[in-house]
PLY file of the C-alpha trace (Angstrom):
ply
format ascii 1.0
element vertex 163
property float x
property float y
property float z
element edge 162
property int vertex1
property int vertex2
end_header
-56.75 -65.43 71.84
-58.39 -62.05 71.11
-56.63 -60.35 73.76
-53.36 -60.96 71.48
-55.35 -59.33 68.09
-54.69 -56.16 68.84
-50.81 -56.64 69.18
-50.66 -58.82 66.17
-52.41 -55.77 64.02
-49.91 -53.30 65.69
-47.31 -55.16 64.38
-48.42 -55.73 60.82
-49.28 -52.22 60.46
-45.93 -51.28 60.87
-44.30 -54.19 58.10
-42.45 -52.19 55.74
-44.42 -52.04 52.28
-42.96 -54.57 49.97
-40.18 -53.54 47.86
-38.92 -51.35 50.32
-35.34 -50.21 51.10
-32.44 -49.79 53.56
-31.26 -46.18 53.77
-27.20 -46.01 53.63
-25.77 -43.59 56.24
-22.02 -42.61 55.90
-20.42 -42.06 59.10
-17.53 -41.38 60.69
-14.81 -44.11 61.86
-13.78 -44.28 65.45
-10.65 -43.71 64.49
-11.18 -40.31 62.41
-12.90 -38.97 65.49
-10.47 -39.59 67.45
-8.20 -37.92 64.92
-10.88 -35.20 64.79
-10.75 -34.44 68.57
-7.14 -34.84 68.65
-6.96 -32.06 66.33
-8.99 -29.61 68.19
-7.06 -30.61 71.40
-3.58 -29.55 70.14
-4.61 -26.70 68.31
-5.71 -25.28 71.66
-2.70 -27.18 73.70
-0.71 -24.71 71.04
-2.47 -21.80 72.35
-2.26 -22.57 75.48
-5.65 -23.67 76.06
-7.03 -26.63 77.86
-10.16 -27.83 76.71
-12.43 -30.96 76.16
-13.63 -31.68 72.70
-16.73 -34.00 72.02
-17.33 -35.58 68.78
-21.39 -36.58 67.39
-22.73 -38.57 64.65
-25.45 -37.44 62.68
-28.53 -37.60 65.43
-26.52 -36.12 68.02
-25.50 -39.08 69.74
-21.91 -38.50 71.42
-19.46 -40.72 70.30
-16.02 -39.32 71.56
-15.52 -37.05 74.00
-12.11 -36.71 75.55
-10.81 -33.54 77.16
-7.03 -32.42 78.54
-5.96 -32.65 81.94
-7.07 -30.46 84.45
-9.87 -29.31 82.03
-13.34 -28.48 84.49
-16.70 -30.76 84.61
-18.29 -27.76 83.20
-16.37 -27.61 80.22
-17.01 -31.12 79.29
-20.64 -30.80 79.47
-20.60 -27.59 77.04
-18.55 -29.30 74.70
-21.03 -32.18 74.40
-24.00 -29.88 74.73
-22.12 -27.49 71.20
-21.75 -30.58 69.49
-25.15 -32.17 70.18
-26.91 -28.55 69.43
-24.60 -28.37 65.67
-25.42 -31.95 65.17
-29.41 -31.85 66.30
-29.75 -28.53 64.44
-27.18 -29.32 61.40
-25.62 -26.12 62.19
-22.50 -24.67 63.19
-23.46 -23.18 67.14
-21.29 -19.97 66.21
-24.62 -19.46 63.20
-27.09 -20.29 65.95
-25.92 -17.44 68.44
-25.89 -14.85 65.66
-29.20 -15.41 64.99
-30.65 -15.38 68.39
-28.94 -11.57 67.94
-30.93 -11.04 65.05
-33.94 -12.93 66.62
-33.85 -12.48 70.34
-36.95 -14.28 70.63
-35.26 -17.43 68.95
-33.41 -18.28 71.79
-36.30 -18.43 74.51
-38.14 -20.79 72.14
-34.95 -22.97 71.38
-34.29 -22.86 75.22
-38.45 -23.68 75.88
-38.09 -26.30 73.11
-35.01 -28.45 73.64
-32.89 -27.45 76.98
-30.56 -29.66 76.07
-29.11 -26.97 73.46
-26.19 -25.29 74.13
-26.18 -21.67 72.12
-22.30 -20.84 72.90
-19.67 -20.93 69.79
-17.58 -23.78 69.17
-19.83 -26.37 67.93
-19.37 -27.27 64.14
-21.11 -29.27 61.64
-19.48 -32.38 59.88
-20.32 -32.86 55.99
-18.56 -34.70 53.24
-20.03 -34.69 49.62
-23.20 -34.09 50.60
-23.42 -36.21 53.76
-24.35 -34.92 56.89
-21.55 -36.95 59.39
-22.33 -35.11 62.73
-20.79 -32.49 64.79
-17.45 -31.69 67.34
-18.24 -29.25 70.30
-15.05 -27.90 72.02
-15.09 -26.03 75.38
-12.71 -25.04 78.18
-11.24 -21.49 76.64
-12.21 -18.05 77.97
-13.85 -16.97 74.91
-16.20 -19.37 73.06
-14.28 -17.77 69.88
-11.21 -19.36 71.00
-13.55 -22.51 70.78
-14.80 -22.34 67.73
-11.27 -21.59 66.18
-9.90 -24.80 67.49
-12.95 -26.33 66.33
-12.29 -25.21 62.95
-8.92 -26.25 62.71
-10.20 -29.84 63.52
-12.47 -29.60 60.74
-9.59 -28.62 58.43
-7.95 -31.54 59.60
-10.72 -33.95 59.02
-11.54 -32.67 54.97
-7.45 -33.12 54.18
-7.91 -36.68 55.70
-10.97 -37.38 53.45
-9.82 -36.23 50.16
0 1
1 2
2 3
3 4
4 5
5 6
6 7
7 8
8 9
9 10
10 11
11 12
12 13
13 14
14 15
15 16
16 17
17 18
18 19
19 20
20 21
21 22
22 23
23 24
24 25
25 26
26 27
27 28
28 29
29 30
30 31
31 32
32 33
33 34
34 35
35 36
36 37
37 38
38 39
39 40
40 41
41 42
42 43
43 44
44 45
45 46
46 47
47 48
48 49
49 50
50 51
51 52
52 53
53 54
54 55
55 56
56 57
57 58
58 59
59 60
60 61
61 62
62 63
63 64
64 65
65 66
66 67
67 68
68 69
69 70
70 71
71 72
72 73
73 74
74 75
75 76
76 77
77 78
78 79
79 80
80 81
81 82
82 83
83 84
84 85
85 86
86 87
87 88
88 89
89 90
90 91
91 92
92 93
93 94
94 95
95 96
96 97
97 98
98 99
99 100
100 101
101 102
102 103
103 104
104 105
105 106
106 107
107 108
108 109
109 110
110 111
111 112
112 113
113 114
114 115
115 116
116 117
117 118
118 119
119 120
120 121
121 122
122 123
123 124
124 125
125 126
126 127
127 128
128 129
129 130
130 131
131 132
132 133
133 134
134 135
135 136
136 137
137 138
138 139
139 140
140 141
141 142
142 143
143 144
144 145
145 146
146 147
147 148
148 149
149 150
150 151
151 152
152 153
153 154
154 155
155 156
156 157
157 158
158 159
159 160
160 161
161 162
């Protein structure tokens, strides 16, 4: 019996306090992220671009990713890596890079920190009214610019859906 009194105490210790309270977490709809990634994918299909386009909620967890034909491994990956990084960070990746320019020494401890990062453009931050809702990464152009822009347009997208 007392080798079970230690568990029993772990487990009491962590009870919630009475009167405690669920937190409420907005997030977004399968279908608006795939509306969201859909977005990003023409806008670069109209540019001639083929890229993949992953879409987080808030804690970074991918919960889309999709990417056009013919589109590299590689791409994929940096797509989910910008999104995780803008969701982890609550940043936009493109605000990330310029300050490891201002703050070369950022980037080594990022890098040292959390490898999982991915300091390229093209990962953007989701928020509605307040809410943090997560993040889309694109990659798969030449110029993580090109990224971002598509990105961007996504976003665009996504507020004229939620007004």
């Amino acid at each position: 019996m007392l080798r079970f009194l230690p568990v029993v105490a772990s487990v009491a210790a962590l009870s919630p306090p009475s009167g405690a309270q669920l937190v409420e977490k907005q997030e977004l709809s399968a279908s608006l992220r795939l509306g969201l990634a859909d977005a990003a994918l023409q806008a670069c299909a109209n540019r001639g671009i083929a890229i993949a386009v992953a879409v987080t909620d808030s804690v970074g967890t991918v919960r889309t990713l999709i990417s056009a034909d013919g589109v590299p491994a590689f791409a994929i990956e940096t797509a989910a890596g910008k999104a995780y990084t803008a969701a982890t960070l609550q940043t936009d990746t493109a605000v990330l890079v310029g300050a490891t320019k201002e703050a070369p020494d950022f980037a080594a401890v990022m890098a040292r920190h959390s490898p999982a990062l991915t300091l390229l453009g093209g990962g953007v931050a989701l928020r509605h009214g307040g809410a943090f809702l997560g993040a889309i990464g694109v990659g798969g152009a030449d110029r993580p610019e090109k990224d971002e822009a598509c990105a961007q347009v996504a976003v665009a997208d996504l507020a004229a859906r939620l007004r």
